[in-house]
N, C-alpha and C positions, 0 to 999 in steps of 0.2 A: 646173847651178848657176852663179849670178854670181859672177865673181871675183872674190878682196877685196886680193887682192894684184898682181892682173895680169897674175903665172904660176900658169897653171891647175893643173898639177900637184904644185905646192906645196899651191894650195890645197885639193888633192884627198886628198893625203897627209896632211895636218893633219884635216882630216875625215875620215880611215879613225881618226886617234890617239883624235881625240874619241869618235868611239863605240865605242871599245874601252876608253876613261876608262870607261866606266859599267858595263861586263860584257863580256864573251868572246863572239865570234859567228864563228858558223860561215860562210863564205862568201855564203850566201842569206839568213843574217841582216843580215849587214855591207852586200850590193847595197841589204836594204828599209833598213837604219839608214841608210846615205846619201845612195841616189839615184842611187848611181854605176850603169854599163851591168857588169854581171856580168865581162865580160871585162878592165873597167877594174879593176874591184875586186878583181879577183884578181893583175893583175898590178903593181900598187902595193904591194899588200899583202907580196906574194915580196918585192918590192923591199925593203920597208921591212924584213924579215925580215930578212934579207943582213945591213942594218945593225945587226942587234941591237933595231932599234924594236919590230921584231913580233915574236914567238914563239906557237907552236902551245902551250896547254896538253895533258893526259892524252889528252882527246877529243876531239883535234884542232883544236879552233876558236882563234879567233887570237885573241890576247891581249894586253897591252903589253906589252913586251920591258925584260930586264934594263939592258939599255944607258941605259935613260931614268932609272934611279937614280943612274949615274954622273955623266951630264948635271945631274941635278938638284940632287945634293950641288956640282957644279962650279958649279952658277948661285948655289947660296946663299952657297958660300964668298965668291962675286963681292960680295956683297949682305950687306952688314955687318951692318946693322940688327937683323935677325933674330934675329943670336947677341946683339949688343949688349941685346937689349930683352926675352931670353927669362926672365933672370931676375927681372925686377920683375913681367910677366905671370903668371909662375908666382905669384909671392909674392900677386899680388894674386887670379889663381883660388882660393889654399888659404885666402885671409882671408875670401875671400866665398862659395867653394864653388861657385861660379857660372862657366858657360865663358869664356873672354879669346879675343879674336880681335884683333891687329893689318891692317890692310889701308891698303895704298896705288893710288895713281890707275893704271889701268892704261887709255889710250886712251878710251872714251866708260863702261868701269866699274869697278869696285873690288877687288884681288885681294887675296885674305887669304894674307899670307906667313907666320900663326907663328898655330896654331891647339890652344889647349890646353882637354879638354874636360873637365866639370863633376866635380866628389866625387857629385852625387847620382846615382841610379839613375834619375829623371826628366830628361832633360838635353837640350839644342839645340846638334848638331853643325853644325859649318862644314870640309869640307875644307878641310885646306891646301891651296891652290892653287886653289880657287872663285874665277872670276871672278863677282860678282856685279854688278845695276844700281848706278848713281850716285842714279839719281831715288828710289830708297825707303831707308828703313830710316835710322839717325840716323849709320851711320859716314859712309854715302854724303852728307850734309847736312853734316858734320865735314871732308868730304873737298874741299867747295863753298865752306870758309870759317866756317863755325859753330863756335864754340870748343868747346861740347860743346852735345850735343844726344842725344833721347830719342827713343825710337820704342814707338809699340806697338800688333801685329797688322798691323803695316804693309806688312810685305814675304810673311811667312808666320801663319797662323791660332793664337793662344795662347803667341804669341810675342813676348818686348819685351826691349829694349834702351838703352843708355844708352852713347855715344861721348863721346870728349874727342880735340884734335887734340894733334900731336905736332909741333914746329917743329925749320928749323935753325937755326944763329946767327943768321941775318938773320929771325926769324922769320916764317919762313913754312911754312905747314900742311904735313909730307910723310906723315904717316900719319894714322890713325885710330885709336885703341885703344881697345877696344869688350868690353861684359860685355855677355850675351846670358843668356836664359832662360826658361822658363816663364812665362806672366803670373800666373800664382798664389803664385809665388814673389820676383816682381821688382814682383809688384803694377802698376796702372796709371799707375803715376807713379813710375819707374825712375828717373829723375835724382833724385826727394827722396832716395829709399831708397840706392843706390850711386853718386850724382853726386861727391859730396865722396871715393869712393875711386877712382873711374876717373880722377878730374881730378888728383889727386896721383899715380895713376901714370904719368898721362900728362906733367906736370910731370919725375918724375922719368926719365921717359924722355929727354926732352929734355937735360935738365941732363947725362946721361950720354954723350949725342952729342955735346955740347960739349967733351965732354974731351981 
């Protein structure tokens, strides 16, 4: 594998975490999910164990490790935003019944930090913590400078969307706050239908961080 960071077994560890983000793999699953040489893969993997990153589930196979929720409640405490901005999100999924996904710039894509999903039983999930591209979809265009913008079937098939950006005092863009959903239900022209409510919460987001 190319390096992305220049120390290889960072970047090897980071790649055992990733494919164990998607499901539990048993050692010869984990070699084909990465690439790594079997013996590598096994011996990172102990490693990362040690630290609490990896854990074996029932049937042995490894899995992500408790330790990475400690970590990760610690990154978000670090990272204000999130709690700041969760409750206008909320208010604005239950007025539209429709998913909210906040996302900011993360290197060359867009990670969604506050992910709250839809009242309906038809609905468009976004993990928290998806890093997604910058080039599709209307957050990632919001994220480039567009005050708000719309997307639809652009990134994923019967899918549309509608962003508005979120400044700081000096206004300048740091997030994206983004309703997601169904085309059938956000229709093909998502900014007419929920433009005027993503843009006021995205206003109100801001006005909040000024405080």
């Amino acid at each position: 594998m190319d390096s992305v960071s220049g120390v290889g077994v960072i970047d090897k560890g980071v790649l055992i975490l990733r494919a164990l983000s998607r499901e539990p793999l048993d050692l010869a699953a984990l070699q084909d999910a990465t690439g790594l040489p079997r013996a590598t893969a096994h011996r990172l993997a102990v490693a990362l164990e040690l630290h609490g990153l990896i854990r074996r589930d029932p049937q042995g196979r490894f899995c992500l490790g408790f330790e990475l929720i400690r970590l990760g409640q610690a990154a978000e405490d670090e990272f204000p935003l999130a709690e700041i901005t969760r409750p206008i999100l909320t208010g604005l999924r239950d007025a539209t019944g429709e998913s909210v996904q906040l996302y900011v710039a993360d290197g060359e894509g867009r990670r969604c930090v506050v992910s709250l999903e839809s009242t309906h039983g038809l609905r468009w999930i976004v993990p928290q913590g998806a890093l997604l591209p910058l080039d599709r979809g209307s957050a990632g265009r919001v994220l480039q400078g567009d005050d708000i913008a719309e997307s639809v079937e652009e990134r994923e098939p019967g899918v549309a969307s509608v962003s508005a950006a979120v400044r700081d005092r000096r206004g300048n863009v740091i997030a994206a706050l983004s309703l997601s959903g169904p085309v059938e239900r956000l229709s093909r022209e998502p900014k007419q239908r929920f433009g005027r409510q993503v843009s006021d919460a995205a206003v109100a987001v801001t006005a909040a961080l000024a405080r």
